[in-house]
ZADO-1210 file (C-alpha; in nm, 4 decimals, padded with zeros to 6 digits):
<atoms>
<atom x="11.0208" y="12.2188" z="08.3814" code="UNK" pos="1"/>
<atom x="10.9774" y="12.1273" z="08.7689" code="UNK" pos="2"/>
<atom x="11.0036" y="11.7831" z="08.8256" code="UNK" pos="3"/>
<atom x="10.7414" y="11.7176" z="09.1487" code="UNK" pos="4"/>
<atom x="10.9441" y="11.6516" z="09.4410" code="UNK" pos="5"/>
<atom x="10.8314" y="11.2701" z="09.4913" code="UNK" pos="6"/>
<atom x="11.1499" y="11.0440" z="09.5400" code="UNK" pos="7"/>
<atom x="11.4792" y="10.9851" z="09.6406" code="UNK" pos="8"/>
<atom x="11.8037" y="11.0945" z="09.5069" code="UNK" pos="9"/>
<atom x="11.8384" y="10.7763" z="09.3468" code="UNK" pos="10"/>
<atom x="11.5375" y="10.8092" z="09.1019" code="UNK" pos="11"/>
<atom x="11.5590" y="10.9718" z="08.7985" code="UNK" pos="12"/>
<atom x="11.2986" y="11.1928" z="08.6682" code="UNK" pos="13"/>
<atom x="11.2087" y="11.4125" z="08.3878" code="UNK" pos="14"/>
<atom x="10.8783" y="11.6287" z="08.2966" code="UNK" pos="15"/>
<atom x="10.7724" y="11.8161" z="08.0124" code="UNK" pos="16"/>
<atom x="10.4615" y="12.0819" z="07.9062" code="UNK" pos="17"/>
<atom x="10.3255" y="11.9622" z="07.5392" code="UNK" pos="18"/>
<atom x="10.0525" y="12.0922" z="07.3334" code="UNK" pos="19"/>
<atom x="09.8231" y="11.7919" z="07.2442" code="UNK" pos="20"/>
<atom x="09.6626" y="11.9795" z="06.9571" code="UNK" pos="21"/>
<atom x="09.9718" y="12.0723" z="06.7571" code="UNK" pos="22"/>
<atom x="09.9517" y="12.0093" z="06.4274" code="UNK" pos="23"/>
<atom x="10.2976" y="11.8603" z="06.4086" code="UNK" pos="24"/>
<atom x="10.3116" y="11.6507" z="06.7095" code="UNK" pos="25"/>
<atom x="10.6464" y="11.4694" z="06.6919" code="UNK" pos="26"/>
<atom x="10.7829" y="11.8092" z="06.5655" code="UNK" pos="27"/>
<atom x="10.7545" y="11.8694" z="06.9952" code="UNK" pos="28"/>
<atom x="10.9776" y="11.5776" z="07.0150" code="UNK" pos="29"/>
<atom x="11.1915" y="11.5207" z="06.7617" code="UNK" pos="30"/>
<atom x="11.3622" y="11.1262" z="06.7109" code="UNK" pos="31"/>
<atom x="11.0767" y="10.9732" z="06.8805" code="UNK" pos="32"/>
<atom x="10.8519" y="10.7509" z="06.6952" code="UNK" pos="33"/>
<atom x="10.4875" y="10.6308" z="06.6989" code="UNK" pos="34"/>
<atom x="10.4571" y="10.2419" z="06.7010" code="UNK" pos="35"/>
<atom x="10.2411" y="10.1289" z="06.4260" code="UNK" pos="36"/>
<atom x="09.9674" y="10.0268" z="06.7111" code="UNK" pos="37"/>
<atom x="09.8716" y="10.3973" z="06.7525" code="UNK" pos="38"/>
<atom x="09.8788" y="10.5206" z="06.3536" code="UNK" pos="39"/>
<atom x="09.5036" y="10.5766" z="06.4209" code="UNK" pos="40"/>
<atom x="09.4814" y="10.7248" z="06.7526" code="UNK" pos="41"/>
<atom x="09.3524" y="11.0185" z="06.8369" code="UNK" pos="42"/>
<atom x="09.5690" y="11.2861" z="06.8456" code="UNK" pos="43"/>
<atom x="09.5666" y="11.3380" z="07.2344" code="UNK" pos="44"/>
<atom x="09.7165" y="10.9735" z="07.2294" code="UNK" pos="45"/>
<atom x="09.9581" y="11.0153" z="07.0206" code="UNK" pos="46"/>
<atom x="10.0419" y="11.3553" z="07.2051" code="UNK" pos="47"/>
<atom x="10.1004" y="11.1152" z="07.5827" code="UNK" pos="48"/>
<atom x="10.2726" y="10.8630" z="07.3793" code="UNK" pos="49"/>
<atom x="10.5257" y="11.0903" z="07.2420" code="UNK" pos="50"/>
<atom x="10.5723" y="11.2927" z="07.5272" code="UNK" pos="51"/>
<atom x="10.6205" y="11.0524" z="07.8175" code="UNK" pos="52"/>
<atom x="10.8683" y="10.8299" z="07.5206" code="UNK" pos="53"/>
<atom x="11.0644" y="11.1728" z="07.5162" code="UNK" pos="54"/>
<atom x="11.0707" y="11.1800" z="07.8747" code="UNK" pos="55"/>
<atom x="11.2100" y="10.8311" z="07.8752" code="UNK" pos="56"/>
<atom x="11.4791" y="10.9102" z="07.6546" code="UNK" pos="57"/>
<atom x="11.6085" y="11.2017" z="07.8138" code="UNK" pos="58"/>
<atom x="11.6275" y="11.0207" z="08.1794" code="UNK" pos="59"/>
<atom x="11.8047" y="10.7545" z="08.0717" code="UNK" pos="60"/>
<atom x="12.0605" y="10.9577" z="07.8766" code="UNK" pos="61"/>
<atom x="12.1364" y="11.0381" z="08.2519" code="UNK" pos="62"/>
<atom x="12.1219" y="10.7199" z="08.3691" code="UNK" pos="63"/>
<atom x="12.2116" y="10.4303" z="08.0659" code="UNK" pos="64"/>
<atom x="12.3268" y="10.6180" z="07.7680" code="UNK" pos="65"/>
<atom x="12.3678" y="10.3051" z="07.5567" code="UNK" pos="66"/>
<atom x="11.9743" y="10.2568" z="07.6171" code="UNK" pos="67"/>
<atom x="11.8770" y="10.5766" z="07.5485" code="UNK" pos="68"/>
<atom x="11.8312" y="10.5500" z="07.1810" code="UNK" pos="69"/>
<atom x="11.6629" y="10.2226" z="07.2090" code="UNK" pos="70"/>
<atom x="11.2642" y="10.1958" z="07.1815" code="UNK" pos="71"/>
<atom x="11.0987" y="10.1331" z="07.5265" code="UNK" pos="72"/>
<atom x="10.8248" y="09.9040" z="07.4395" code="UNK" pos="73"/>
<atom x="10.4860" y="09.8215" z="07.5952" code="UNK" pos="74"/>
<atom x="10.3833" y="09.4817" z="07.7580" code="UNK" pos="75"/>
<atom x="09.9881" y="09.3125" z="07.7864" code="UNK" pos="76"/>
<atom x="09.8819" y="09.5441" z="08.0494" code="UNK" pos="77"/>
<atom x="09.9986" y="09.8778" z="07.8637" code="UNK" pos="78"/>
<atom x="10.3411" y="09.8573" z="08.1064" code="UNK" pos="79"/>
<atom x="10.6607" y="09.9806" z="08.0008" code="UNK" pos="80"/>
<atom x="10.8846" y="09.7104" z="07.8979" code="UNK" pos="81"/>
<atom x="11.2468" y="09.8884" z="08.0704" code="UNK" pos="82"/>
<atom x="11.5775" y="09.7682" z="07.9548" code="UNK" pos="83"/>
<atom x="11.7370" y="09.4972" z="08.1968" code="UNK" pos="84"/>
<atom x="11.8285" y="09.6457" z="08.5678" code="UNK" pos="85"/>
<atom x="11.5896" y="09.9321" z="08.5515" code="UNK" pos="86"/>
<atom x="11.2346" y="09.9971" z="08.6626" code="UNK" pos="87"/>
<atom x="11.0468" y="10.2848" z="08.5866" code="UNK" pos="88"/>
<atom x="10.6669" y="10.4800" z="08.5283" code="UNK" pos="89"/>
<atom x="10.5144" y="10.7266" z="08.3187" code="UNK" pos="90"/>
<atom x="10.2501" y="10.9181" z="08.3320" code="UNK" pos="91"/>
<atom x="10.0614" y="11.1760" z="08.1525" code="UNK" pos="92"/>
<atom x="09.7721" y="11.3881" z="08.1933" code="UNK" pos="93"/>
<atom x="09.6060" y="11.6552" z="07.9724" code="UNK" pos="94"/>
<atom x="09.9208" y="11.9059" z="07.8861" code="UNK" pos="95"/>
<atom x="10.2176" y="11.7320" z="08.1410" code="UNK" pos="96"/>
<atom x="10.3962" y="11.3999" z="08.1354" code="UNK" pos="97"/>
<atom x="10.6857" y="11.2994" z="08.3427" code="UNK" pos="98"/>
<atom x="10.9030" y="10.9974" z="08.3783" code="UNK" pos="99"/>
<atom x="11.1035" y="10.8447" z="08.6619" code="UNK" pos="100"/>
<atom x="11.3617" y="10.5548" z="08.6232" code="UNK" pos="101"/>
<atom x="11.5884" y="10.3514" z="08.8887" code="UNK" pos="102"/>
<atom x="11.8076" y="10.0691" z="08.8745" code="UNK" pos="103"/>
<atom x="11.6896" y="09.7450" z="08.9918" code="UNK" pos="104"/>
<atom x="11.9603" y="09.7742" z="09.2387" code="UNK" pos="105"/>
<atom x="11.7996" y="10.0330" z="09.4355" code="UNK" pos="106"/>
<atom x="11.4269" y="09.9611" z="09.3422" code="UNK" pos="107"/>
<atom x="11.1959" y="09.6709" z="09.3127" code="UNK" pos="108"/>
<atom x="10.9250" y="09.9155" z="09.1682" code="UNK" pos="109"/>
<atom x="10.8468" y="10.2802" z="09.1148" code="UNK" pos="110"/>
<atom x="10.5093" y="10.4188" z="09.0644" code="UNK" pos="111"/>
<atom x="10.4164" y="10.7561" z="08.9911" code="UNK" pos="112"/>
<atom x="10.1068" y="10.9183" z="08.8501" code="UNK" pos="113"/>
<atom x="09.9793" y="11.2789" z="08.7878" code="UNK" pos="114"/>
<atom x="09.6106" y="11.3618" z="08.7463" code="UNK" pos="115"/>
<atom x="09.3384" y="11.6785" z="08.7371" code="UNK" pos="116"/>
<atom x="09.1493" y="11.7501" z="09.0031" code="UNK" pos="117"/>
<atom x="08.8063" y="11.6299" z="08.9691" code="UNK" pos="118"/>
<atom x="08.4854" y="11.8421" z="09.0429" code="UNK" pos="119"/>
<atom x="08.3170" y="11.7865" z="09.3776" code="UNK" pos="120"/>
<atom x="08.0074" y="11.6404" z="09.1707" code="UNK" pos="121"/>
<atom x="08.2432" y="11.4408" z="08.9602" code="UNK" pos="122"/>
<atom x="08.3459" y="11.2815" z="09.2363" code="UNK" pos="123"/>
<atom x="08.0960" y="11.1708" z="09.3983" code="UNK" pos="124"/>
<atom x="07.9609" y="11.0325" z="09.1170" code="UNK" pos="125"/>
<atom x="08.2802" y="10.8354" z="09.0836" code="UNK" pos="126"/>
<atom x="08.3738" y="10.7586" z="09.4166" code="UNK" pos="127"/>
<atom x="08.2467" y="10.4011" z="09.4485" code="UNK" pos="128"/>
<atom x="08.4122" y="10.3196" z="09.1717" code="UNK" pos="129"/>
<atom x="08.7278" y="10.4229" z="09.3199" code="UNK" pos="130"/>
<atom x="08.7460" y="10.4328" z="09.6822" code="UNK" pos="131"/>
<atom x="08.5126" y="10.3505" z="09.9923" code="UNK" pos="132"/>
<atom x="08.2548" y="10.6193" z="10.1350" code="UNK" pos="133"/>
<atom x="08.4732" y="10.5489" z="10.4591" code="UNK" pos="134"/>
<atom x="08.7796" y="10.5861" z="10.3403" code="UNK" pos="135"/>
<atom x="08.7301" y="10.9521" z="10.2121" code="UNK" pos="136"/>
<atom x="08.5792" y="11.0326" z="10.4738" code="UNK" pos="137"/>
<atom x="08.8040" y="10.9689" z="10.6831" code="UNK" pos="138"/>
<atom x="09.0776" y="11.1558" z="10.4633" code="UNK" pos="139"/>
<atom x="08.8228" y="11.4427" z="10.4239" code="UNK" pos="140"/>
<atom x="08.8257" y="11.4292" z="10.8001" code="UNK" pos="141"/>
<atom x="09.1813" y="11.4747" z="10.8494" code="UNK" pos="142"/>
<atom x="09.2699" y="11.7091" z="10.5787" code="UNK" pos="143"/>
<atom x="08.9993" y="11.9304" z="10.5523" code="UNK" pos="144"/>
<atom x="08.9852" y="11.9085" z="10.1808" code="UNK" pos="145"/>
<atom x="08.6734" y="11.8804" z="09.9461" code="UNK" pos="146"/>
<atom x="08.5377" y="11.5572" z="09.7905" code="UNK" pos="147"/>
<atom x="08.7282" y="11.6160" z="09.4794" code="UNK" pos="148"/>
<atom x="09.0190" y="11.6827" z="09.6147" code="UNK" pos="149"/>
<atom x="09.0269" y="11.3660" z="09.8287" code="UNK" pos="150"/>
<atom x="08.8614" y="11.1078" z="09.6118" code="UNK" pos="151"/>
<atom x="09.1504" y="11.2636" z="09.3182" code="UNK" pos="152"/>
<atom x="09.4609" y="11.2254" z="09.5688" code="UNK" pos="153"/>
<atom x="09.3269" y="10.8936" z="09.6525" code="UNK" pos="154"/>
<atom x="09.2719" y="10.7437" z="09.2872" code="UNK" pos="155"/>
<atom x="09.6774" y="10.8675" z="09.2122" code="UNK" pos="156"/>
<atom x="09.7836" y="10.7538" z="09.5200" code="UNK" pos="157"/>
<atom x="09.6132" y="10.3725" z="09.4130" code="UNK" pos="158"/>
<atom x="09.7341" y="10.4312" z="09.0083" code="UNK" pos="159"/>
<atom x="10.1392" y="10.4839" z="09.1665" code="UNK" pos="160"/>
<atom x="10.0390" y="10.2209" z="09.4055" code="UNK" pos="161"/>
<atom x="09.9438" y="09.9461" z="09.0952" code="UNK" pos="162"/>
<atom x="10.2431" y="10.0907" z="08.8836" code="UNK" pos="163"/>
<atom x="10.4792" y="10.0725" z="09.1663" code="UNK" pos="164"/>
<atom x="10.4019" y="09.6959" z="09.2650" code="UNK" pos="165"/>
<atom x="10.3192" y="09.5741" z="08.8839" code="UNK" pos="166"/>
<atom x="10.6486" y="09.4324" z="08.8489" code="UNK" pos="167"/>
<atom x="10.6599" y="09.1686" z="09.1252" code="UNK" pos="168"/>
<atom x="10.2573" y="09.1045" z="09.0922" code="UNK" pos="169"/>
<atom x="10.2696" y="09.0609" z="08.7020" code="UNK" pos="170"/>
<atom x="09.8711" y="09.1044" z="08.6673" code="UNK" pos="171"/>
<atom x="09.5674" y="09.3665" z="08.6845" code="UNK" pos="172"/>
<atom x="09.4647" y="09.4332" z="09.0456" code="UNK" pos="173"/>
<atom x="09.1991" y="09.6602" z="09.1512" code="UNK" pos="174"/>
<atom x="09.1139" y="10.0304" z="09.3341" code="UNK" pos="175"/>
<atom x="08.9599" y="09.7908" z="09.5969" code="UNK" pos="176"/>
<atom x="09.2943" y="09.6487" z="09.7214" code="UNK" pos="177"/>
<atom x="09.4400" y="09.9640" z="09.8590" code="UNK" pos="178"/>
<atom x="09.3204" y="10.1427" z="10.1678" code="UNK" pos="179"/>
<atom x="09.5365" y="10.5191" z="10.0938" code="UNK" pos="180"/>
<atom x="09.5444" y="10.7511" z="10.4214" code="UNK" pos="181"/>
<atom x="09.7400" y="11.0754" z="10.4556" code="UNK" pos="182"/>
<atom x="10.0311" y="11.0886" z="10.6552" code="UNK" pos="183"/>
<atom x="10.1041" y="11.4988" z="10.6748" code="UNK" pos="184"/>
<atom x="10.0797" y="11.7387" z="10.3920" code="UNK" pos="185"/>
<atom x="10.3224" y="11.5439" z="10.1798" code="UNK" pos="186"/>
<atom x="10.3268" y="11.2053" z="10.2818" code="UNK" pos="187"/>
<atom x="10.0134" y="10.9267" z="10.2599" code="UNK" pos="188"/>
<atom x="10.0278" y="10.5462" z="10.3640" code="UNK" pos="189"/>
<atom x="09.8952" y="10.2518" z="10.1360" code="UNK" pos="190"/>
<atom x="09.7788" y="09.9715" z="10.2989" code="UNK" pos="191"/>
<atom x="09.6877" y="09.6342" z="10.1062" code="UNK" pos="192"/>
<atom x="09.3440" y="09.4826" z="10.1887" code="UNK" pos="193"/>
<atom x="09.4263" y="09.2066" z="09.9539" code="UNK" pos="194"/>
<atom x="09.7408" y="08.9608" z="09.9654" code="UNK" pos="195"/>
<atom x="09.8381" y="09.0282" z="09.6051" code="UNK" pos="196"/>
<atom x="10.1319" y="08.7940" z="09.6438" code="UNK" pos="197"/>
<atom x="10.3502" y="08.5508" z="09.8918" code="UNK" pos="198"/>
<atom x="10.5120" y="08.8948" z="09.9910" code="UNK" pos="199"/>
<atom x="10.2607" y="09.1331" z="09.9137" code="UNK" pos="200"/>
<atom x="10.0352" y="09.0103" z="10.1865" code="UNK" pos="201"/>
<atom x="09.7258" y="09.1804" z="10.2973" code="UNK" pos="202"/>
<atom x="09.8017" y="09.4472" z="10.5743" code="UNK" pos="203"/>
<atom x="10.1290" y="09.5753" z="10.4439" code="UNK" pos="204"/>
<atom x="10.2052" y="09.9088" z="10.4808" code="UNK" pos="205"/>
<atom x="10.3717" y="10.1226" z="10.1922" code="UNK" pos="206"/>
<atom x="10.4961" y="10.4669" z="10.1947" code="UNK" pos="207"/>
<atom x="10.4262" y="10.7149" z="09.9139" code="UNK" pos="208"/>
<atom x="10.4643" y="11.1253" z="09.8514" code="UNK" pos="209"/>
<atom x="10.1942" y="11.3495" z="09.6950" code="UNK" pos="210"/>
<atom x="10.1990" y="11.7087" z="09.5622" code="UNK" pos="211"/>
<atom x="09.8721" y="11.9283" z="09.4729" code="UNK" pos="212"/>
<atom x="09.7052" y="12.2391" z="09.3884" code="UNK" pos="213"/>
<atom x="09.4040" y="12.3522" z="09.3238" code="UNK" pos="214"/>
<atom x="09.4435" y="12.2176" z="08.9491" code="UNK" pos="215"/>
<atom x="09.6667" y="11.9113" z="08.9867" code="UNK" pos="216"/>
<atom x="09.7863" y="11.6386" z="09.1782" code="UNK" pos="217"/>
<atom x="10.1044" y="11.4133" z="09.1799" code="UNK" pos="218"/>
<atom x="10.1947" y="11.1278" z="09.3784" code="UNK" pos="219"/>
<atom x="10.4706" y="10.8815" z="09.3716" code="UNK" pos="220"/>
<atom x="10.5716" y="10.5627" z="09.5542" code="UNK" pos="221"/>
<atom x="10.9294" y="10.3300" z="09.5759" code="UNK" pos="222"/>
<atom x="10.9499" y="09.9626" z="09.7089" code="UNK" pos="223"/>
<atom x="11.3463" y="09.9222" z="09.7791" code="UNK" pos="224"/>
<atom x="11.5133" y="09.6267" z="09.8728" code="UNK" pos="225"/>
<atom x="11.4829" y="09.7141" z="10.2455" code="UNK" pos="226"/>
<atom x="11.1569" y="09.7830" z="10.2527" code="UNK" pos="227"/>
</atoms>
């Protein structure tokens, strides 16, 4: 399927449709296995496992055949453990997963994240939790779009944002951290209220792309060397 047009030529992606209540699950994606951890999950879990592990597989075949066959595993924060040189995310959502890789070389971090669009009332019952009353407002403002449109753009935009700096922070940071405003109708900024790091200072500026519909949204970020 469509991979959503988030990054540069240099990252590697790959998405796939599955059907979380198959009765065969890995029959969808044959040669990938469940760790032990999720033997009892439910089978929607199982379902995102498998399908973002297939996705995994089949970018690197592009990218670092000899690492293809090779298990990614998952670190203390639920982070994919990628081979040596490579950074990467995944991310899943009801029916769609999708995977994009780089080599360290051209990437200190890659975030990406796909979600649903939430209900207006689902939103504003969540948005605290997520974002400040100003700062969908001020998107709402700009864009035109509904409360469920913005407060769901801005939660991916802060999931690729945590995914994308996770490897140089190397802990749990919060919603609260990012300030996300859109750029144009593809493009939204990601500013750090907190200095997360010596580098990752509060006030940076980071650059990420978003897709949506009425249905779904995608965003995804890179942090290069130059940046």
């Amino acid at each position: 399927m469509r991979n959503p047009p988030l990054f540069p030529a240099f990252v590697s992606q790959h998405s796939v449709n599955f059907d979380k209540d198959a009765p065969d699950l890995g029959a969808q994606f044959p040669g990938i296995a469940l760790p032990e951890s999720l033997g009892r999950a439910v089978p929607k879990r199982k379902a995102e496992f498998l399908a973002g592990r297939f996705c995994v597989r089949e970018v690197l075949r592009r990218l670092a055949p000899e690492h293809a066959e090779i298990p990614v595993g998952t670190g203390k924060n639920r982070e994919p453990l990628w081979p040596d040189g490579f950074v990467g995310a995944i991310t899943h959502t009801l029916d769609f997963a999708s995977v994009a890789i780089a080599r360290a070389r051209d990437a200190h971090g890659i975030g990406l994240d796909a979600e649903r669009v939430m209900t207006d009332d689902n939103a504003e019952r969540l948005l605290d939790k997520i974002a400040s009353p100003q700062e969908i407002a001020q998107m709402k403002r700009k864009t035109g779009w509904g409360t469920g449109v913005a407060l769901t753009v801005t939660f991916s935009a802060k999931e690729s944002v945590f995914k994308c700096l996770y490897p140089q922070v190397q802990r749990y940071f919060d919603f609260s951290d990012a300030w996300i405003e859109i750029l144009d109708g593809e493009r939204f900024s990601a500013r750090l209220l907190s200095t997360l790091t010596p580098s990752l200072t509060a006030g940076r500026t980071f650059e990420g792309r978003f897709e949506h519909d009425a249905v779904s949204v995608c965003t995804g970020m890179v942090v290069t060397p130059s940046t």
